[in-house]
mmCIF file of the N, C-alpha and C atoms, coordinates in Angstrom:
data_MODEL
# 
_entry.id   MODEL 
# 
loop_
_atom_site.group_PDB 
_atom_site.id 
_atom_site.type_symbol 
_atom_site.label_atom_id 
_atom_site.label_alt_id 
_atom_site.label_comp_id 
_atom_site.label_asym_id 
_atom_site.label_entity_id 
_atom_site.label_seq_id 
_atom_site.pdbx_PDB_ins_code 
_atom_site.Cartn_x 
_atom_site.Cartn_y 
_atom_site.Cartn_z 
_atom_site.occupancy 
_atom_site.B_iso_or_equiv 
_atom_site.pdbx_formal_charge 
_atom_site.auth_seq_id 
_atom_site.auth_comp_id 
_atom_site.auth_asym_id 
_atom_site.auth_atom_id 
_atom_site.pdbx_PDB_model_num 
ATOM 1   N N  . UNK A 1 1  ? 171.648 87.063  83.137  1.00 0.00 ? 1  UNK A N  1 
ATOM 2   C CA . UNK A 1 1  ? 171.387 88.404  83.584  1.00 0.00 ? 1  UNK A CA 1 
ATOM 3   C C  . UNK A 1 1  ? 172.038 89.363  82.599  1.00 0.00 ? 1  UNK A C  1 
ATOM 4   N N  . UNK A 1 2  ? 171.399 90.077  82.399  1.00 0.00 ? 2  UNK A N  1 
ATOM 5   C CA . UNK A 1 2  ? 171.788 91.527  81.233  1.00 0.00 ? 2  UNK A CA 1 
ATOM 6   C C  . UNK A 1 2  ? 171.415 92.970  82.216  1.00 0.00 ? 2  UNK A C  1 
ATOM 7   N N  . UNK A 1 3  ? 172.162 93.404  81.569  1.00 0.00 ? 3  UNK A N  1 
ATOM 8   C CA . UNK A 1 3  ? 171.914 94.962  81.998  1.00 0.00 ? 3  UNK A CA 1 
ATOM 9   C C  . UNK A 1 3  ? 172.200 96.190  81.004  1.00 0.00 ? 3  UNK A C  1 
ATOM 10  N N  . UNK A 1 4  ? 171.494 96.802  80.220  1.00 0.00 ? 4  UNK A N  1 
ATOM 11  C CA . UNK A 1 4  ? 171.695 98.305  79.155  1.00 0.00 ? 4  UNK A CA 1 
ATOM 12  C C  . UNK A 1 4  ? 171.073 99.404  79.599  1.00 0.00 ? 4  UNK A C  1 
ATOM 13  N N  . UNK A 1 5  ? 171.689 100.437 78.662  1.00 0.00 ? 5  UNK A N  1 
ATOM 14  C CA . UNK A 1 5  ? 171.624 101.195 78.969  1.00 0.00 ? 5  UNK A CA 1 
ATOM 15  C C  . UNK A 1 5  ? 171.393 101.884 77.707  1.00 0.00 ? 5  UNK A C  1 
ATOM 16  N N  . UNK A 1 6  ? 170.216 102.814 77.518  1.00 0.00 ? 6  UNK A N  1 
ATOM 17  C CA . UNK A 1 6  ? 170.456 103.689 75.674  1.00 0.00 ? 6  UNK A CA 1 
ATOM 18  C C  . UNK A 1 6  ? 170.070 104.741 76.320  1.00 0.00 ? 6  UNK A C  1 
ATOM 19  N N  . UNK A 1 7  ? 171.108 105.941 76.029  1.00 0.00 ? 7  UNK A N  1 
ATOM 20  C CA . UNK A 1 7  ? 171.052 107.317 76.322  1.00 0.00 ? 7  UNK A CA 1 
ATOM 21  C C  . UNK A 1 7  ? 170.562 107.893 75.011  1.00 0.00 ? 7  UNK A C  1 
ATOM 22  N N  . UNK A 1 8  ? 170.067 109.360 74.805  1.00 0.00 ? 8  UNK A N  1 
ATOM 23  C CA . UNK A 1 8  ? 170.251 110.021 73.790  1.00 0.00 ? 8  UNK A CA 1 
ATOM 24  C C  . UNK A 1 8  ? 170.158 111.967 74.329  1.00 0.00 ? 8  UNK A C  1 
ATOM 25  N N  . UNK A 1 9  ? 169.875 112.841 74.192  1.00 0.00 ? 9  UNK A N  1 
ATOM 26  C CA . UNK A 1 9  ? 169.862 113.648 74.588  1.00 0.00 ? 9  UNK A CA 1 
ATOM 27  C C  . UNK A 1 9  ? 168.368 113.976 75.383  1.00 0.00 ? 9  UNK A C  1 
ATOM 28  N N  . UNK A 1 10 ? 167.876 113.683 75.297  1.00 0.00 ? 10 UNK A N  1 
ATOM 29  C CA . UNK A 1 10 ? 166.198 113.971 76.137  1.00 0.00 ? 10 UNK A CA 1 
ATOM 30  C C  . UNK A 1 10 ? 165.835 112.798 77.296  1.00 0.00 ? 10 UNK A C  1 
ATOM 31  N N  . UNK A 1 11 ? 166.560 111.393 76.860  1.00 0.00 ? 11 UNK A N  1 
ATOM 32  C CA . UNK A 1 11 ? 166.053 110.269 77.910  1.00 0.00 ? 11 UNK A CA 1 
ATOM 33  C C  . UNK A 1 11 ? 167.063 109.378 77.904  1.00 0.00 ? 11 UNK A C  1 
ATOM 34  N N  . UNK A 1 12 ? 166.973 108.939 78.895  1.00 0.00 ? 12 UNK A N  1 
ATOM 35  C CA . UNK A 1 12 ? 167.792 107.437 79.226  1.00 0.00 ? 12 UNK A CA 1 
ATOM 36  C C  . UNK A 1 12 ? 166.984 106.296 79.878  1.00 0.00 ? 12 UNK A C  1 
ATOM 37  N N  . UNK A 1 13 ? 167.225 105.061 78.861  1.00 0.00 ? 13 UNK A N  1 
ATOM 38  C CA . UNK A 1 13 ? 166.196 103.870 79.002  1.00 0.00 ? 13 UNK A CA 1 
ATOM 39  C C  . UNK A 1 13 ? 166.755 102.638 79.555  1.00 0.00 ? 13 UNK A C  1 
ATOM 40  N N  . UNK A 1 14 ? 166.845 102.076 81.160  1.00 0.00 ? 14 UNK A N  1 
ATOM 41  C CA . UNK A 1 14 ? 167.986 101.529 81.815  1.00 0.00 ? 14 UNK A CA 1 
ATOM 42  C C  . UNK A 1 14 ? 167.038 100.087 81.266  1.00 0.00 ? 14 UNK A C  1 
ATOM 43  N N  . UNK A 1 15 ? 167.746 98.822  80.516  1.00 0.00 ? 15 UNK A N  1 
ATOM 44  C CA . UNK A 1 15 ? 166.514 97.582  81.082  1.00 0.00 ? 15 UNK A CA 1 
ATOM 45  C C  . UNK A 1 15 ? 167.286 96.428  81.657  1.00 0.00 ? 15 UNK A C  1 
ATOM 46  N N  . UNK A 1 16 ? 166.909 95.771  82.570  1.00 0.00 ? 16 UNK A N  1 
ATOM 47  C CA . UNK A 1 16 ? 167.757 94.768  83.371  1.00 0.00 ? 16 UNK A CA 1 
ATOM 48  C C  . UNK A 1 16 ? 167.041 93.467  83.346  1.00 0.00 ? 16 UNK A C  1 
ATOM 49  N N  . UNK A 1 17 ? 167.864 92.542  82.638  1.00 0.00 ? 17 UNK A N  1 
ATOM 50  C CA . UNK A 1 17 ? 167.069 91.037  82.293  1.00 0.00 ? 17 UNK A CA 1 
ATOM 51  C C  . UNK A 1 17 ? 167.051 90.194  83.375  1.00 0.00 ? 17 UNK A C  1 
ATOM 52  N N  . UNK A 1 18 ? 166.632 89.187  83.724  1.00 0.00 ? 18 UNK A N  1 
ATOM 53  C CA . UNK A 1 18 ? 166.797 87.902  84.945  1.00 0.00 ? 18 UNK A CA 1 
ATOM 54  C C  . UNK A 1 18 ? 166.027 86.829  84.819  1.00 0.00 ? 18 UNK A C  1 
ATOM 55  N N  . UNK A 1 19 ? 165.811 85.925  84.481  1.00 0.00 ? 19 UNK A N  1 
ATOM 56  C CA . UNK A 1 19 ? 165.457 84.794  84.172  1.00 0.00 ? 19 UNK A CA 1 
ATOM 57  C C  . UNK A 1 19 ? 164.231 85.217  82.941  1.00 0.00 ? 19 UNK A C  1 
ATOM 58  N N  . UNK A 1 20 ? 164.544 85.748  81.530  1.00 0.00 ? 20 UNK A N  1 
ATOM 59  C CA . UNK A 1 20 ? 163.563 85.594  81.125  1.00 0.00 ? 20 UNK A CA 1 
ATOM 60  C C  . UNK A 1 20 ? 163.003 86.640  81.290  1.00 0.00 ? 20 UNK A C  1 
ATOM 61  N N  . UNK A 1 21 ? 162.419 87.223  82.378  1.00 0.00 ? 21 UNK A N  1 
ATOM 62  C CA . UNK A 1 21 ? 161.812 88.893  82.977  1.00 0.00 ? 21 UNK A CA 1 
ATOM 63  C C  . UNK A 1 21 ? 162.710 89.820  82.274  1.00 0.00 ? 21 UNK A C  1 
ATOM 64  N N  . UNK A 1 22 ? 161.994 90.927  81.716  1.00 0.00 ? 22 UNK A N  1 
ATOM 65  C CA . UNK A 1 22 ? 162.691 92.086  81.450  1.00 0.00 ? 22 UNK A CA 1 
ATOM 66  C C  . UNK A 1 22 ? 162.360 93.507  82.383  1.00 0.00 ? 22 UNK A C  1 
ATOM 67  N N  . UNK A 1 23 ? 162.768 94.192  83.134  1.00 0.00 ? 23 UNK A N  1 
ATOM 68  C CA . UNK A 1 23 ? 162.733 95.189  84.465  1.00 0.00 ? 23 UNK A CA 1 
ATOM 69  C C  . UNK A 1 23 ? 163.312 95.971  83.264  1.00 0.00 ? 23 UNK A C  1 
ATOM 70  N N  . UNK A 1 24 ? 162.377 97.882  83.560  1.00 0.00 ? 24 UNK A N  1 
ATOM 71  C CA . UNK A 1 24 ? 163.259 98.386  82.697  1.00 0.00 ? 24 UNK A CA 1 
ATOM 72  C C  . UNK A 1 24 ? 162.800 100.055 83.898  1.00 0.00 ? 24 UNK A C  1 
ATOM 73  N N  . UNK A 1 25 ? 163.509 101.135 83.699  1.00 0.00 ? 25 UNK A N  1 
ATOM 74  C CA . UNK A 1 25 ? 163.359 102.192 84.187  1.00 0.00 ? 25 UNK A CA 1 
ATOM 75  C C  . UNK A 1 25 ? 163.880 103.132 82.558  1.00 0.00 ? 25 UNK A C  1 
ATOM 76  N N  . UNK A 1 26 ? 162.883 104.089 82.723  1.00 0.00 ? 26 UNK A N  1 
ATOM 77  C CA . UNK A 1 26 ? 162.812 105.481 82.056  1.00 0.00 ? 26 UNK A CA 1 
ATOM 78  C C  . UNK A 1 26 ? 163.148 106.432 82.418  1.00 0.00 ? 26 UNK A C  1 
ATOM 79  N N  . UNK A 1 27 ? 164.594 107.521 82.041  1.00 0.00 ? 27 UNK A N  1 
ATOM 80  C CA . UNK A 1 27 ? 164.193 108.984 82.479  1.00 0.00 ? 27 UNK A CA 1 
ATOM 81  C C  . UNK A 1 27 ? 164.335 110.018 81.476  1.00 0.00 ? 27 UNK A C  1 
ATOM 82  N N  . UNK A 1 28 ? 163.656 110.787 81.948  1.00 0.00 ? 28 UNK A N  1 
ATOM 83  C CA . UNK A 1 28 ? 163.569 111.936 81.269  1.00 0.00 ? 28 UNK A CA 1 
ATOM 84  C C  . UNK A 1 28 ? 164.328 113.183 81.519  1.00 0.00 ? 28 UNK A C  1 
ATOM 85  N N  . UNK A 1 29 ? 164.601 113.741 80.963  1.00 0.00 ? 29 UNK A N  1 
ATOM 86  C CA . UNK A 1 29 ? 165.379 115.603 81.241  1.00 0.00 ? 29 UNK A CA 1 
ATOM 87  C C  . UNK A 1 29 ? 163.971 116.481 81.661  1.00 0.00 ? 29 UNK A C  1 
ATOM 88  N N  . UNK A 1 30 ? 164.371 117.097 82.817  1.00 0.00 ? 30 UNK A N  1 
ATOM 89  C CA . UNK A 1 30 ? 163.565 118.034 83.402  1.00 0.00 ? 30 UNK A CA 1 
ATOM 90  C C  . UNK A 1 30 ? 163.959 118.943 83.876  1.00 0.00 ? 30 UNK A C  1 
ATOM 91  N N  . UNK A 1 31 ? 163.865 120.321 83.824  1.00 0.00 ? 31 UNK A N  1 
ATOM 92  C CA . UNK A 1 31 ? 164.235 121.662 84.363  1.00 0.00 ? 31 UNK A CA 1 
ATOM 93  C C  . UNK A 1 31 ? 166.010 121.463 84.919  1.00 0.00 ? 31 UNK A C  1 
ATOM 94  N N  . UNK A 1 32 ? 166.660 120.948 84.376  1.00 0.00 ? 32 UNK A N  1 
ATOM 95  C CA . UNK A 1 32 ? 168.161 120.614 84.414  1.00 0.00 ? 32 UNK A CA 1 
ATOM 96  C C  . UNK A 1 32 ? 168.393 119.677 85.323  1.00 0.00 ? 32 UNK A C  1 
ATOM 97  N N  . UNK A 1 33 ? 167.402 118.765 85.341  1.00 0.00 ? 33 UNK A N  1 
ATOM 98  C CA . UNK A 1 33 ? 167.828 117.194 86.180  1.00 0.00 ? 33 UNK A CA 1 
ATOM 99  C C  . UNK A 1 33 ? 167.115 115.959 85.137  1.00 0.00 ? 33 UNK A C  1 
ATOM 100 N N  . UNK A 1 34 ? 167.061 115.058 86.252  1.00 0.00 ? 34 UNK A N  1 
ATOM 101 C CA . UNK A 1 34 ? 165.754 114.165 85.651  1.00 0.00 ? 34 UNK A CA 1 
ATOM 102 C C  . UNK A 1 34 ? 165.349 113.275 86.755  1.00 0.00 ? 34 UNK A C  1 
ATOM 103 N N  . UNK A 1 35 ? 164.041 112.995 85.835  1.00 0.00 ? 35 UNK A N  1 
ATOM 104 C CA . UNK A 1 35 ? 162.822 112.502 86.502  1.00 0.00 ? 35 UNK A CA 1 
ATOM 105 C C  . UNK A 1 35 ? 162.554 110.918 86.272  1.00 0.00 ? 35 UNK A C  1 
ATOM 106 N N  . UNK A 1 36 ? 162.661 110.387 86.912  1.00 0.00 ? 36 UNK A N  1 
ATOM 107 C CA . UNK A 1 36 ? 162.786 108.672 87.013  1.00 0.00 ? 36 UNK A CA 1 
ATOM 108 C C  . UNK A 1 36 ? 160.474 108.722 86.982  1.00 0.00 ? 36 UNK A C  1 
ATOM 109 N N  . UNK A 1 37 ? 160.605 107.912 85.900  1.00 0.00 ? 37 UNK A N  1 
ATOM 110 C CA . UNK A 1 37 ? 159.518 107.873 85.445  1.00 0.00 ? 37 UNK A CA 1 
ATOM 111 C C  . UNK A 1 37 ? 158.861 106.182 85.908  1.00 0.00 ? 37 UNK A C  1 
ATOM 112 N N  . UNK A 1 38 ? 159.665 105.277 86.181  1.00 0.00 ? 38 UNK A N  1 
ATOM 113 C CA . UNK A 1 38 ? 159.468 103.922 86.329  1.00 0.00 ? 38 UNK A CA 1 
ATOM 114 C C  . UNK A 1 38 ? 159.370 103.742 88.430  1.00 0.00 ? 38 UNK A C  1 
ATOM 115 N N  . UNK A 1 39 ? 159.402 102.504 88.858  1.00 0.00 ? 39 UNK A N  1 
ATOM 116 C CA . UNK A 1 39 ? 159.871 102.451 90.037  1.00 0.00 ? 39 UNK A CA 1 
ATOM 117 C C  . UNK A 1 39 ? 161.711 101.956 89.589  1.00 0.00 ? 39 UNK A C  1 
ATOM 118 N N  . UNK A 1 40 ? 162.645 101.615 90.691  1.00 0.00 ? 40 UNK A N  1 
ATOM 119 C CA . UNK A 1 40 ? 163.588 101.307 90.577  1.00 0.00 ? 40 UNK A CA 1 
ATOM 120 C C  . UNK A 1 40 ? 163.463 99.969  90.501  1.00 0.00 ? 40 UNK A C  1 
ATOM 121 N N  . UNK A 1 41 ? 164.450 99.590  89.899  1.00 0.00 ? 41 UNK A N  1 
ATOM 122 C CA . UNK A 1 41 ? 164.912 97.681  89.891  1.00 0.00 ? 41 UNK A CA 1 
ATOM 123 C C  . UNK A 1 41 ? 164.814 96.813  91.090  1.00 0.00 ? 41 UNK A C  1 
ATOM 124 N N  . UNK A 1 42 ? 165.294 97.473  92.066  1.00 0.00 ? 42 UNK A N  1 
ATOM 125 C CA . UNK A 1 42 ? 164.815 96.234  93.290  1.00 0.00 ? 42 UNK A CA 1 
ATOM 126 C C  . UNK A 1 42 ? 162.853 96.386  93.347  1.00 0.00 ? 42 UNK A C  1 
ATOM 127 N N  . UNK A 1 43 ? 162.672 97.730  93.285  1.00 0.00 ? 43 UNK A N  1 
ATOM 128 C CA . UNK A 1 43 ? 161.182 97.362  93.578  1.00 0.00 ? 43 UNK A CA 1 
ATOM 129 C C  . UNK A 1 43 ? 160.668 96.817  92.768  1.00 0.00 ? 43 UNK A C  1 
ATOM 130 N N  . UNK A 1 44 ? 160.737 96.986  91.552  1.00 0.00 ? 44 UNK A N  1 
ATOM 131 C CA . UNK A 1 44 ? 160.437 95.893  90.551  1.00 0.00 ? 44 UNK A CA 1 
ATOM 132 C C  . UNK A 1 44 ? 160.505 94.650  91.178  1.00 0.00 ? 44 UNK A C  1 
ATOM 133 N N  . UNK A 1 45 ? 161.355 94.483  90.706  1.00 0.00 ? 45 UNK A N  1 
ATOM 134 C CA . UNK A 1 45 ? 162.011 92.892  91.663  1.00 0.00 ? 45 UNK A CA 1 
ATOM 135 C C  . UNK A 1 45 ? 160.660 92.291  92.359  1.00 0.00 ? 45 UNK A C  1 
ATOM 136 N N  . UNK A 1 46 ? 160.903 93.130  94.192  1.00 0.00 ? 46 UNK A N  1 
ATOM 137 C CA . UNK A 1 46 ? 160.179 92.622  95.127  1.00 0.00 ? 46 UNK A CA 1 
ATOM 138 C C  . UNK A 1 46 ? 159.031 93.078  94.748  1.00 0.00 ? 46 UNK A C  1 
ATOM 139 N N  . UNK A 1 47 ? 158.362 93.530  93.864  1.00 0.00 ? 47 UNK A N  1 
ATOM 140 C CA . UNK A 1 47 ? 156.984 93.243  93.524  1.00 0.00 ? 47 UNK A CA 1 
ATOM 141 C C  . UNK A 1 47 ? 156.608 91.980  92.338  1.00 0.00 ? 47 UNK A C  1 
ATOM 142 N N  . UNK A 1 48 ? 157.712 91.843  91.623  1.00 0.00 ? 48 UNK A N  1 
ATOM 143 C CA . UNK A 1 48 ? 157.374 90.406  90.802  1.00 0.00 ? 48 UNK A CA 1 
ATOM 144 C C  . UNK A 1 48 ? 157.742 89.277  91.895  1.00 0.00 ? 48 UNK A C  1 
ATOM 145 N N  . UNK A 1 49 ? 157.531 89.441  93.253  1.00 0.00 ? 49 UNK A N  1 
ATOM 146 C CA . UNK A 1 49 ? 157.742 88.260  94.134  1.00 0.00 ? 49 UNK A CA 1 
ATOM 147 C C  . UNK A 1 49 ? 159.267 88.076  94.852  1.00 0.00 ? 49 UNK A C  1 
ATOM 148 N N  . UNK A 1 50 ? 160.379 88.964  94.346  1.00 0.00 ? 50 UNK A N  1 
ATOM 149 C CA . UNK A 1 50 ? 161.364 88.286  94.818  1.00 0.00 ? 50 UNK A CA 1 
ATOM 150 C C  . UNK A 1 50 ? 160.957 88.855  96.604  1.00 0.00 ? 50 UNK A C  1 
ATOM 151 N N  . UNK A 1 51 ? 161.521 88.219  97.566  1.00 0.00 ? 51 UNK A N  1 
ATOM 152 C CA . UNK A 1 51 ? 161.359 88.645  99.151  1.00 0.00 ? 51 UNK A CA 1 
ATOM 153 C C  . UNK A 1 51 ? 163.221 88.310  99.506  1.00 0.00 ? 51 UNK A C  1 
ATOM 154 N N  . UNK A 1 52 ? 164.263 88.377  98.638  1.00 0.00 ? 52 UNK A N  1 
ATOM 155 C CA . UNK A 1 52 ? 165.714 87.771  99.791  1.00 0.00 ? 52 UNK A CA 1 
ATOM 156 C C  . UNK A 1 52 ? 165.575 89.270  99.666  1.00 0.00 ? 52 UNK A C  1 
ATOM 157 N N  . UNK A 1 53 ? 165.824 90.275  100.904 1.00 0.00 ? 53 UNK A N  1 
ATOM 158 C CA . UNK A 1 53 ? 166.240 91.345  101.390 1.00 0.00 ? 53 UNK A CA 1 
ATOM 159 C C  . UNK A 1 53 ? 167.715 91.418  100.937 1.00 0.00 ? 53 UNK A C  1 
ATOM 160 N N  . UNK A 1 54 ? 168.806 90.567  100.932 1.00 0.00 ? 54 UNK A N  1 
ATOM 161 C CA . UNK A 1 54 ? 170.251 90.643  101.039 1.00 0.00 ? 54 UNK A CA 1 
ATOM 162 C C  . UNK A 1 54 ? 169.924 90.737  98.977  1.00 0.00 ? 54 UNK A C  1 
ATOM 163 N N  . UNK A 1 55 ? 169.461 89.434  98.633  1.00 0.00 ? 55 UNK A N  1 
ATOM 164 C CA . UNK A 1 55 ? 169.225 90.017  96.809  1.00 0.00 ? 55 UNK A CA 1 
ATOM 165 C C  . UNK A 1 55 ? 168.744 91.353  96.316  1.00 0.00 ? 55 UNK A C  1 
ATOM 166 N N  . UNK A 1 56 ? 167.966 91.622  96.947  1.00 0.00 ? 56 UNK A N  1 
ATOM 167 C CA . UNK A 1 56 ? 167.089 93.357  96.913  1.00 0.00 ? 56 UNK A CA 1 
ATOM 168 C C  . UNK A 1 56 ? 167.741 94.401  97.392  1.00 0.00 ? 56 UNK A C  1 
ATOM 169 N N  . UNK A 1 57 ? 168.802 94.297  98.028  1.00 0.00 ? 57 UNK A N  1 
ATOM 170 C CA . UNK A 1 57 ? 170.137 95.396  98.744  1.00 0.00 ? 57 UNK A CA 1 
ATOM 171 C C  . UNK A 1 57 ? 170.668 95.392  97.650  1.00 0.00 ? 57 UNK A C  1 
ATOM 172 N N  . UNK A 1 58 ? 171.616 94.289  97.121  1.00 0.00 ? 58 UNK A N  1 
ATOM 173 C CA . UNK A 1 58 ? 172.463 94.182  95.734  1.00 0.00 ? 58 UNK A CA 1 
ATOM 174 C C  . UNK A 1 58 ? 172.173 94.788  94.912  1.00 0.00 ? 58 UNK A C  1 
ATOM 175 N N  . UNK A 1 59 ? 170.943 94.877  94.294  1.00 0.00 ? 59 UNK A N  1 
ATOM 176 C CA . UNK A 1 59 ? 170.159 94.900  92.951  1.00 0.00 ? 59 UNK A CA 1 
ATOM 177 C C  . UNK A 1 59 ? 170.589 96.363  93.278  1.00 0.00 ? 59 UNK A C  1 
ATOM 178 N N  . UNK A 1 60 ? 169.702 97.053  94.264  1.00 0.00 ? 60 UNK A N  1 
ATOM 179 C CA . UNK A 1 60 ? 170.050 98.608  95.015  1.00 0.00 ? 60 UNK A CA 1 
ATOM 180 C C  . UNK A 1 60 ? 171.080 98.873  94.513  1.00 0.00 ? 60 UNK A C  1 
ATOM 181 N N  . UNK A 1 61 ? 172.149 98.530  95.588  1.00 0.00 ? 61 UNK A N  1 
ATOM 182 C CA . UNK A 1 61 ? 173.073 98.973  95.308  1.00 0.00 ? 61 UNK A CA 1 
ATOM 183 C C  . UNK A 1 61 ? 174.107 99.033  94.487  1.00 0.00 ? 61 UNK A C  1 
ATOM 184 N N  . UNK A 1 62 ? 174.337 97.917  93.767  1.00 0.00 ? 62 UNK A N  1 
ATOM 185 C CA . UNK A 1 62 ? 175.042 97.646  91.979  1.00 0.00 ? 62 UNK A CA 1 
ATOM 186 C C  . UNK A 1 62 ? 174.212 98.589  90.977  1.00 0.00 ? 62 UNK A C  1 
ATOM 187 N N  . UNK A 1 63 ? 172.999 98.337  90.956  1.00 0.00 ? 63 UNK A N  1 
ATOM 188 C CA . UNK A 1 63 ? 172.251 98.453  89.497  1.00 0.00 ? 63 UNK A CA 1 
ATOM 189 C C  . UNK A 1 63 ? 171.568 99.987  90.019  1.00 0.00 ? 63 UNK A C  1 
ATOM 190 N N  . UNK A 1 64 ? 170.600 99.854  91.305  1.00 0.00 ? 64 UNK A N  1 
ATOM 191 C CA . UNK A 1 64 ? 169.918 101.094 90.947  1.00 0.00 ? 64 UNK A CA 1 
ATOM 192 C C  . UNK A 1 64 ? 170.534 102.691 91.277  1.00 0.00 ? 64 UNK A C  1 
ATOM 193 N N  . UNK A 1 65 ? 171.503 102.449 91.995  1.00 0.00 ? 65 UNK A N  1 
ATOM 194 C CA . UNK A 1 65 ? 172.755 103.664 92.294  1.00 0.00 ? 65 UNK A CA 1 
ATOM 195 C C  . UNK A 1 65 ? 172.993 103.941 91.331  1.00 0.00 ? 65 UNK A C  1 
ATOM 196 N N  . UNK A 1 66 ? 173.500 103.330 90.150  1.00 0.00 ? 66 UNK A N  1 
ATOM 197 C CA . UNK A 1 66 ? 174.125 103.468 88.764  1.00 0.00 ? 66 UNK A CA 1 
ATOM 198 C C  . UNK A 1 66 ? 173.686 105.068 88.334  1.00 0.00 ? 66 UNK A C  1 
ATOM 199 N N  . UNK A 1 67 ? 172.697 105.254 88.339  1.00 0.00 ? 67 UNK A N  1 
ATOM 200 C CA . UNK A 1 67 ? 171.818 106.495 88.395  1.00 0.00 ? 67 UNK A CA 1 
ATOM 201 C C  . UNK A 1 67 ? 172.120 107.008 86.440  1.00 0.00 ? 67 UNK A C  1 
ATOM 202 N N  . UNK A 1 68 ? 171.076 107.129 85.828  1.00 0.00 ? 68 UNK A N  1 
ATOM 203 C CA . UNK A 1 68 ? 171.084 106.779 84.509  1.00 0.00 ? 68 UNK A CA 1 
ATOM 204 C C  . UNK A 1 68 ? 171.602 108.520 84.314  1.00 0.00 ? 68 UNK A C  1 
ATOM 205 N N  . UNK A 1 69 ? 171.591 109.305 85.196  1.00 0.00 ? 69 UNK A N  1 
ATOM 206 C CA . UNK A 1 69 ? 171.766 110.438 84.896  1.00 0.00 ? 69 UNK A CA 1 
ATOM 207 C C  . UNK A 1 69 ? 173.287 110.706 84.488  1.00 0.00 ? 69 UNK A C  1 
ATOM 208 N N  . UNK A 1 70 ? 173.852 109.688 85.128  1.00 0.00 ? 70 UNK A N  1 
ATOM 209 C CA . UNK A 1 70 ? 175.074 110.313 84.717  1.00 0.00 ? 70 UNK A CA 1 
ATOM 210 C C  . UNK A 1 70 ? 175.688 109.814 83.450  1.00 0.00 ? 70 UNK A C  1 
ATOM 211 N N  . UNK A 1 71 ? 174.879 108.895 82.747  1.00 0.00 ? 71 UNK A N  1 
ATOM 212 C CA . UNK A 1 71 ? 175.202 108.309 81.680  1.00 0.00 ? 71 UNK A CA 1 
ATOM 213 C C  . UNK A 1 71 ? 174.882 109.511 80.437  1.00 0.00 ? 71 UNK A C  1 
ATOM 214 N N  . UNK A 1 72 ? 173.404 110.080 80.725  1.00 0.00 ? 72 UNK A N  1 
ATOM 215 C CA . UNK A 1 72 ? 173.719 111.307 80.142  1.00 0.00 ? 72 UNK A CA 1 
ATOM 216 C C  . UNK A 1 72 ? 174.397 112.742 80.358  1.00 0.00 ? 72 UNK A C  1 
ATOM 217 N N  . UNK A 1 73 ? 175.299 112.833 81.148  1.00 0.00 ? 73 UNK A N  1 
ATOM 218 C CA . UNK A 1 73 ? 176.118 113.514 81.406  1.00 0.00 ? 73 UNK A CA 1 
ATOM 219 C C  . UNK A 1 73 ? 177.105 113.204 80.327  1.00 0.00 ? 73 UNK A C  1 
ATOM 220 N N  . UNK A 1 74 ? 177.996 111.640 80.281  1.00 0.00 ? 74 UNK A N  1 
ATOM 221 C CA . UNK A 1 74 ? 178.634 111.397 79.486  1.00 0.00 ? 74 UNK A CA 1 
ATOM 222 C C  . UNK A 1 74 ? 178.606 111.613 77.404  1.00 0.00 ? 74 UNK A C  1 
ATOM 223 N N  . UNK A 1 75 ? 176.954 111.276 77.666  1.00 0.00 ? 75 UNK A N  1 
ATOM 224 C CA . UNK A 1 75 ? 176.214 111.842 76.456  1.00 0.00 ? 75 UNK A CA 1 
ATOM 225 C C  . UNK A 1 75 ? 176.939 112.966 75.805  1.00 0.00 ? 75 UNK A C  1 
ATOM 226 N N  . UNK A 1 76 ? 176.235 113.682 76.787  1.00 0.00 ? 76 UNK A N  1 
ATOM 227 C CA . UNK A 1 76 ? 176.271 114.825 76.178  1.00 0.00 ? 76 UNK A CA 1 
ATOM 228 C C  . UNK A 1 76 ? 177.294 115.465 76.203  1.00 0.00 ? 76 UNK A C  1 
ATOM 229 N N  . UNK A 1 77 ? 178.759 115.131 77.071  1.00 0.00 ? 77 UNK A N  1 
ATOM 230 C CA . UNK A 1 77 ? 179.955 115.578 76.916  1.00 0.00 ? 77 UNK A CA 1 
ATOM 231 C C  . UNK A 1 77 ? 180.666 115.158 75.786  1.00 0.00 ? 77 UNK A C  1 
ATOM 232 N N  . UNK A 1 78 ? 180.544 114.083 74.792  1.00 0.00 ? 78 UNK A N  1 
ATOM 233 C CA . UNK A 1 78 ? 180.932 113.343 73.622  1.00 0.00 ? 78 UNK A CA 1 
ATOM 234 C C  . UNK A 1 78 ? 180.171 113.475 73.049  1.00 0.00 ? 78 UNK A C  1 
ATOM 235 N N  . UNK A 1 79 ? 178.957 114.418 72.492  1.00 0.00 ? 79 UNK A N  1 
ATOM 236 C CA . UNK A 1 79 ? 178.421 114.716 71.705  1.00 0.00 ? 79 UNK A CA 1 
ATOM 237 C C  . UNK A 1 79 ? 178.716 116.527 71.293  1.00 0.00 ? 79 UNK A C  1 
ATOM 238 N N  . UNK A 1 80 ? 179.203 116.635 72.350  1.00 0.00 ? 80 UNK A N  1 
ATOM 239 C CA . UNK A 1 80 ? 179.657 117.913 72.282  1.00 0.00 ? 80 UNK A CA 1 
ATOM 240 C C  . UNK A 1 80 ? 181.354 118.094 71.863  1.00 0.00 ? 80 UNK A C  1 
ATOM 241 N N  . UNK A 1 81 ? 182.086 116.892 72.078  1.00 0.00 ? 81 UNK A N  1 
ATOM 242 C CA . UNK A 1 81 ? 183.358 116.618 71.382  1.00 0.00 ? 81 UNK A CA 1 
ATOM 243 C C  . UNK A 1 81 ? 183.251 116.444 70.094  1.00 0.00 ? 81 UNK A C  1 
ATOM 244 N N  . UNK A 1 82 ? 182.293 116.015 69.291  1.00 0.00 ? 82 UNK A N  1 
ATOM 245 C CA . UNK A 1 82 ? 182.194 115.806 67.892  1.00 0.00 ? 82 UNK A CA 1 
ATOM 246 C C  . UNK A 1 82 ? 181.660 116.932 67.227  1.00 0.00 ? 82 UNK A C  1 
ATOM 247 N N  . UNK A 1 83 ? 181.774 117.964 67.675  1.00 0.00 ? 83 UNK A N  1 
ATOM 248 C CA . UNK A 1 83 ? 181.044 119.099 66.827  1.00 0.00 ? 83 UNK A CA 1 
ATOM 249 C C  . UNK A 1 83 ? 181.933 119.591 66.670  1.00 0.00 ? 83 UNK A C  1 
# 
């Protein structure tokens, strides 16, 4: 299992590995938020077949809470330290 993350200033590209499968979510910057362009990782999931409800909570709640937004928050606060 893998899990990344590549920020840059316009998008953040989350992809989460599991046997082989690669699950990935996209977002974008929009009117000072962002816009989740993909479904989330558990639905992924339970649409490539997984059905354990208690595995599909986890995924939720570890991975898709993570919320990629705040990774560009961090972005852009250390990109703004180097200037």
């Amino acid at each position: 299992m893998k899990y990344s993350i590549e920020v840059n200033s316009n998008t953040a590209t989350e992809q989460f590995e599991y046997k082989g499968r690669t699950f990935q979510k996209e977002w974008e910057v929009e009117y000072g938020g962002m816009r989740l362009k993909d479904k989330e990782f558990h639905e992924q999931l339970e649409d490539s077949g997984i059905t354990d409800e208690g595995a599909l909570e986890e995924v939720y709640s570890v991975i898709d809470e993570l919320f990629a937004a705040r990774f560009l928050g961090v972005f852009k606060a250390l990109e703004g330290a180097w200037e």
